[in-house]
Backbone bond lengths (Angstrom), bond angles and torsions (degrees), N, CA, C in turn:
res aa  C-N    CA-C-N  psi(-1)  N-CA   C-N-CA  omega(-1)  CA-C   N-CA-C  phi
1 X - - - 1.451 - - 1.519 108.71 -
2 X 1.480 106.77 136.45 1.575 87.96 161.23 1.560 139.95 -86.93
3 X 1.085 106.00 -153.74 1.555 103.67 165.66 1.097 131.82 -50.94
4 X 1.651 112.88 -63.18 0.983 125.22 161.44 1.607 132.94 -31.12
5 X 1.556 96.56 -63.90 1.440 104.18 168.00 1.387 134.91 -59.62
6 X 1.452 105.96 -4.35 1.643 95.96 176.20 1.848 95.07 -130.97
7 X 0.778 131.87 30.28 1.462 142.88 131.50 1.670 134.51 -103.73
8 X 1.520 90.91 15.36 1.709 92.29 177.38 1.236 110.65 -101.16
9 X 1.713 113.03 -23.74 1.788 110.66 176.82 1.611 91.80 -76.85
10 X 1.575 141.78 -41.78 1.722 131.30 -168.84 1.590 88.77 -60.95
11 X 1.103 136.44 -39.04 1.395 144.60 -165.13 1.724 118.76 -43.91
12 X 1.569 79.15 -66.16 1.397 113.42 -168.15 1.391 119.51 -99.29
13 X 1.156 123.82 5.63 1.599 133.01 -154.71 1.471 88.96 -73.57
14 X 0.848 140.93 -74.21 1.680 153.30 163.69 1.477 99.75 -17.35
15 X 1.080 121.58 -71.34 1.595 125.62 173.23 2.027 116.40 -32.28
16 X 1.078 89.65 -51.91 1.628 119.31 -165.33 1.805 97.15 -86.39
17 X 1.080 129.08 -36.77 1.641 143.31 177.97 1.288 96.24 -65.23
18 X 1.717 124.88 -57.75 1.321 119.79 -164.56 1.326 109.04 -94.04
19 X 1.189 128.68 -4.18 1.520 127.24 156.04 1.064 114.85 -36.65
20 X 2.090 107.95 -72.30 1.007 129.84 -155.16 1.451 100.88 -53.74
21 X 1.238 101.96 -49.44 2.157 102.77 -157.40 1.826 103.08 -74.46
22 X 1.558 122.80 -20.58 1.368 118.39 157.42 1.677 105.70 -41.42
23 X 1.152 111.15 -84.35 1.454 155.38 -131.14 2.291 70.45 -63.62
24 X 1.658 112.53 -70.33 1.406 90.55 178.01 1.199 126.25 -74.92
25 X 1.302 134.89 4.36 1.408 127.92 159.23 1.129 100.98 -72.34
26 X 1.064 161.87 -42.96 1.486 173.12 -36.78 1.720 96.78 174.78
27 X 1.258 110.17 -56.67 1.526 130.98 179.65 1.788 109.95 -65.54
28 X 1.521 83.87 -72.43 1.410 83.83 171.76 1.924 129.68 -54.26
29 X 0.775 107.20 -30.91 1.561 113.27 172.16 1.462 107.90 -83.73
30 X 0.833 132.59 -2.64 1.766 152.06 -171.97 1.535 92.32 -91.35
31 X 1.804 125.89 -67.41 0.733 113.19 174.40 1.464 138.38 -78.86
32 X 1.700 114.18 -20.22 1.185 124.70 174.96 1.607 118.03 -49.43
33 X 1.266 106.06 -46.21 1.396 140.94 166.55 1.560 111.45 -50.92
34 X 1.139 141.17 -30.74 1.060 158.09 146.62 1.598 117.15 -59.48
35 X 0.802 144.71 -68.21 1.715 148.18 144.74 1.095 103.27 -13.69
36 X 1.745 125.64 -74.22 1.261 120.90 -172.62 1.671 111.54 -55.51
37 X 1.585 127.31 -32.99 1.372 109.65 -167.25 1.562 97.80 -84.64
38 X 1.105 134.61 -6.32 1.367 147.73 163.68 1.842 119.35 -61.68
39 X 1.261 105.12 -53.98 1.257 113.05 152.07 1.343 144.25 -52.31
40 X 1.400 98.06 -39.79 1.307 105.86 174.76 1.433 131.07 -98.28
41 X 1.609 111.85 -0.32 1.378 128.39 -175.22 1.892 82.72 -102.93
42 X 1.219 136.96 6.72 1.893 112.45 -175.41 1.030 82.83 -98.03
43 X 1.388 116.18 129.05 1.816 135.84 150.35 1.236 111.08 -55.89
44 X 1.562 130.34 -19.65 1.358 117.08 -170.72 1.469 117.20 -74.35
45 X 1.477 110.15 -26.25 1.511 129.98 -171.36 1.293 102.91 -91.48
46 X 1.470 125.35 -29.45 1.585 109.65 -160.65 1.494 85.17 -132.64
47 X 1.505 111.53 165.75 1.282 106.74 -169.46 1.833 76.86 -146.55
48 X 1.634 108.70 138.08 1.466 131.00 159.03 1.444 116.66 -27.29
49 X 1.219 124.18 146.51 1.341 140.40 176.34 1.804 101.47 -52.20
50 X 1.250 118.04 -73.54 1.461 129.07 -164.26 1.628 78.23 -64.13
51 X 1.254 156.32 -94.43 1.173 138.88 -159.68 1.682 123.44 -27.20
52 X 1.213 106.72 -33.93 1.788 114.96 -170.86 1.942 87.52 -78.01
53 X 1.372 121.57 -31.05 1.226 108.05 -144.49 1.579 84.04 -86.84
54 X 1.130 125.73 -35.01 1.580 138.45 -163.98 2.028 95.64 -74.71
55 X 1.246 120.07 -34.57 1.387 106.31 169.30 1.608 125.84 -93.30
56 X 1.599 124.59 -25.04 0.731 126.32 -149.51 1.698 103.86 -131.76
57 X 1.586 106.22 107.34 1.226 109.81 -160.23 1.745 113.60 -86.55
58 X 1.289 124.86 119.14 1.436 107.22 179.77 1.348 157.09 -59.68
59 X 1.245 158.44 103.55 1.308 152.64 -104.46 1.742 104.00 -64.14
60 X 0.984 101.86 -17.77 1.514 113.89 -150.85 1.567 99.05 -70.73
61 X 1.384 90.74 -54.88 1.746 117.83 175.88 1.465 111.66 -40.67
62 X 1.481 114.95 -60.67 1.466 129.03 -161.31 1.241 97.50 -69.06
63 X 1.548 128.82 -47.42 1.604 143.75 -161.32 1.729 86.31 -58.79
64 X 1.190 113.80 -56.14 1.728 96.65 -161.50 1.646 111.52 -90.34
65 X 1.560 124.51 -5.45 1.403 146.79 -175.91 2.002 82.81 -87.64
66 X 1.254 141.07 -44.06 1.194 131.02 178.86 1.612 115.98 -63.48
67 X 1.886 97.49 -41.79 1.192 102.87 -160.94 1.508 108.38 -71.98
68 X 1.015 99.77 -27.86 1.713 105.28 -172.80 1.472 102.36 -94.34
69 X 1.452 152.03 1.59 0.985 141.28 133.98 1.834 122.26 -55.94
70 X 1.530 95.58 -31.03 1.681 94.70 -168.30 2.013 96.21 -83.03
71 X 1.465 117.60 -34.18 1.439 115.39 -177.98 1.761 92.64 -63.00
72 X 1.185 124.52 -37.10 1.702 90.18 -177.03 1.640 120.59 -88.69
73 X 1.287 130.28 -9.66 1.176 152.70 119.45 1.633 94.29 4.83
74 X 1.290 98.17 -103.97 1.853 123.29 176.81 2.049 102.16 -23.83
75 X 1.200 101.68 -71.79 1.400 112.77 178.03 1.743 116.83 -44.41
76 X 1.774 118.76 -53.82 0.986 125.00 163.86 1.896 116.51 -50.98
77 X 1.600 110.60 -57.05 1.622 105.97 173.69 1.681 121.29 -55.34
78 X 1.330 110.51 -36.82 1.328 114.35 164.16 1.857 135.55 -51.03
79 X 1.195 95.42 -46.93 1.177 123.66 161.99 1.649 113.03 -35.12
80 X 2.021 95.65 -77.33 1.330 118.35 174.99 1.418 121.39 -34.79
81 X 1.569 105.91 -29.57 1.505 117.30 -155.04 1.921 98.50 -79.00
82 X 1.091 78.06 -51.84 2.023 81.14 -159.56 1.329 98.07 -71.59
């Protein structure tokens, strides 16, 4: 070998070191990335927008569906009173 050739891996080792750990981050996020579109395409776990809206009623709704049950409440005890 010559000179060259056996001072190009002391040379380059750094060069060739940070390849490697790209190249498996690279992999690994390749597959991580894969899981997640796996996850997120199962219907069993996630359920559709118009489905969430059809089970899950918003606070907003109930807050004034309470409030206006308790004003006729008030109206009915009033009533009772006189």
């Amino acid at each position: 070998m010559t000179v060259q050739q056996t001072s190009f891996l002391k040379n380059n080792i750094f060069n060739l070191s940070t390849l490697f750990a790209v190249l498996g981050f690279i992999i690994y996020q390749a597959r991580w990335q894969e899981k997640v579109d796996v996850h997120i395409n199962d219907k069993s776990m996630h359920q559709e927008f118009k489905e969430q809206v059809q089970i899950f009623v918003p606070r907003i709704e109930l807050d004034s569906k309470f409030k206006s049950i308790s004003d006729q409440l008030d109206r009915i005890e009033k009533k009772l009173d006189k």
